[in-house]
Steps between C-alpha positions, in 0.01 A plus 500: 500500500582660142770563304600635189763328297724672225640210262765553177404228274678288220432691136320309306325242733303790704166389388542140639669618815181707558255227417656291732528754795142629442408092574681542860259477810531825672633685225192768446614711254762568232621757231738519268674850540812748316807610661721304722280207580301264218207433760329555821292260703246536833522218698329395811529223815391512824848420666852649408600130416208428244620869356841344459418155377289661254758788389813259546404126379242634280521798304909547508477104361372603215652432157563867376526670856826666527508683812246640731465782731242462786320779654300384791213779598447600894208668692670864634 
């Protein structure tokens, strides 16, 4: 499974929050973006509970995270 996730981050400690999300198994990409949101990250698992151990206990732990918004993707 993937999924995109949309985090606002703490001004001023961005570039440590994104060192230290970047270092998260299963996170596979991430960009620092403009406009309502500071960042957006590709993750990946293989179950719907890694996604959310990963997403949850990992990257919304993070010193500097202040809120996420998770976008998981599905096959149409």
């Amino acid at each position: 499974m993937k999924t995109f996730v949309l985090c606002k981050l703490t001004p001023g400690r961005e570039q440590n929050a994104v060192a230290a999300i970047r270092a998260i198994d299963g996170v596979k990409e991430v960009y620092m973006v403009f406009g309502g949101w500071d960042m957006i990250l590709a993750a990946e698992a293989d179950t719907m509970d890694k996604l959310s151990n990963v997403i949850v206990s990992r990257v919304r732990a993070t010193a500097g995270v202040i809120a996420t918004e998770t976008l998981v993707t599905t096959n149409l």
